[in-house]
C-alpha positions in Angstrom: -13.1 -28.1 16.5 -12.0 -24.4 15.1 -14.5 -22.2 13.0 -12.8 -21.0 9.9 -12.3 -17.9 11.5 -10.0 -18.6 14.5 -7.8 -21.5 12.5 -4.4 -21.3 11.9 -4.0 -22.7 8.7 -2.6 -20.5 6.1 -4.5 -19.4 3.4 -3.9 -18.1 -0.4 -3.9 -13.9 -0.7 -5.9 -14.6 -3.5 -7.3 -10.8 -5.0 -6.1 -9.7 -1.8 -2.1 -8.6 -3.2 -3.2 -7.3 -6.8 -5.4 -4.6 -4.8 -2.9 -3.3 -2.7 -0.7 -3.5 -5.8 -2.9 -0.9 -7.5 -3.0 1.3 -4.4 0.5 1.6 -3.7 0.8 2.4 -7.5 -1.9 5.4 -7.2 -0.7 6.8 -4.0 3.5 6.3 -5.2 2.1 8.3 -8.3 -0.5 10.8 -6.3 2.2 11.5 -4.0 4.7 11.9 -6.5 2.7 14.5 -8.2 1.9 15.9 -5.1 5.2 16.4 -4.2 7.0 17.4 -7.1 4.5 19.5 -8.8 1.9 21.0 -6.7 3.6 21.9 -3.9 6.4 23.8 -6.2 3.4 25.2 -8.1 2.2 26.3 -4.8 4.9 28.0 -3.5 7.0 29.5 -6.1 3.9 29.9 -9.2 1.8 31.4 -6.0 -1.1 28.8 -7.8 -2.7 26.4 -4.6 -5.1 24.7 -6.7 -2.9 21.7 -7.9 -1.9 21.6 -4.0 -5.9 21.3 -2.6 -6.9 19.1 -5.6 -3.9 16.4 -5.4 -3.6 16.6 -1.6 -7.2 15.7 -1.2 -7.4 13.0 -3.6 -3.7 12.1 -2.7 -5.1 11.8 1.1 -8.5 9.5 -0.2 -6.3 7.5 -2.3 -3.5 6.9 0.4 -6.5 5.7 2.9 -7.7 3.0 0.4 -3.9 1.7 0.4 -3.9 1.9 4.0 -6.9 -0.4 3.8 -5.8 -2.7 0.8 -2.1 -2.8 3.1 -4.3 -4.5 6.7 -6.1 -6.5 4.5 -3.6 -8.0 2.6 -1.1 -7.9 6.1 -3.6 -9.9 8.1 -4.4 -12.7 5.2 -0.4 -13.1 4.8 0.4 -13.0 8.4 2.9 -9.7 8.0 4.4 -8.9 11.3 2.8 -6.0 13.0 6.3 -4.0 12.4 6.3 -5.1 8.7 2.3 -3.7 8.4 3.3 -0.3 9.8 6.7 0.2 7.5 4.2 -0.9 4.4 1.7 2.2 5.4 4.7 4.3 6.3 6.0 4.2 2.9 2.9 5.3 1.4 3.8 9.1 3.1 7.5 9.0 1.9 7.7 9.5 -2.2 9.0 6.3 -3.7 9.0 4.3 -1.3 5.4 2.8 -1.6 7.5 1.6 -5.3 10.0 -0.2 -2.8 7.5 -1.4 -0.5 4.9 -2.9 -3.4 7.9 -4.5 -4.7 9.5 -6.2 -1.3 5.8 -6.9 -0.4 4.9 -8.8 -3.8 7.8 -10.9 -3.1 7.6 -11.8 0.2 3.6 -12.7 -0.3 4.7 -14.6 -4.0 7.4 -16.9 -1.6 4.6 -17.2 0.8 2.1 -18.5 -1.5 4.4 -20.3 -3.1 5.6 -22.4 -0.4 1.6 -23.0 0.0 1.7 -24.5 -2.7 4.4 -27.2 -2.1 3.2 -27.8 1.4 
């Protein structure tokens, strides 16, 4: 007999994918902002406010997705080399856009397969 836990069987992603929707959506955006308007406001306006107040909430933000990314990799059984491009792309602006997308379809397949089988 196997405890919930330690079985095999897959199981639906449930609330799981539309969380680590949002966060790659927040950090894409945070990092995004980051990128292309604090750091230039920081460098050539001389101003490093933007700079502290995105980075930090840019670097808050981005470990939420990293935790919304391993909870959603280990319910849909993402390879450990998958997981680790997904938080990657979160450091790399607009690739957490790429990533959600590739990510959402992979999972929708998944569940949808569930679904037949």
């Amino acid at each position: 007999m196997t405890s919930p836990r330690t079985s095999t069987a897959q199981r639906p992603v449930g609330w799981r994918l539309p969380l680590y929707r949002v966060f790659a959506y927040i950090t894409g955006v945070g990092l995004l902002l980051l990128v292309f308007y604090a750091m230039p406001m920081k460098y050539f306006a001389g101003d490093p406010t933007p700079t502290a107040v995105i980075g930090m909430l840019h670097g808050f933000l981005y470990m939420a997705y990293i935790v919304a990314t391993l909870v959603l990799a280990e319910r849909a059984r993402f390879t450990p080399v998958f997981a680790l491009l997904v938080l990657l792309a979160g450091t790399i602006p607009i690739c957490s856009f790429v990533a959600e997308r590739k990510v959402t379809q992979r999972v929708q397949e998944r569940e949808r397969t569930l679904q037949q089988g």
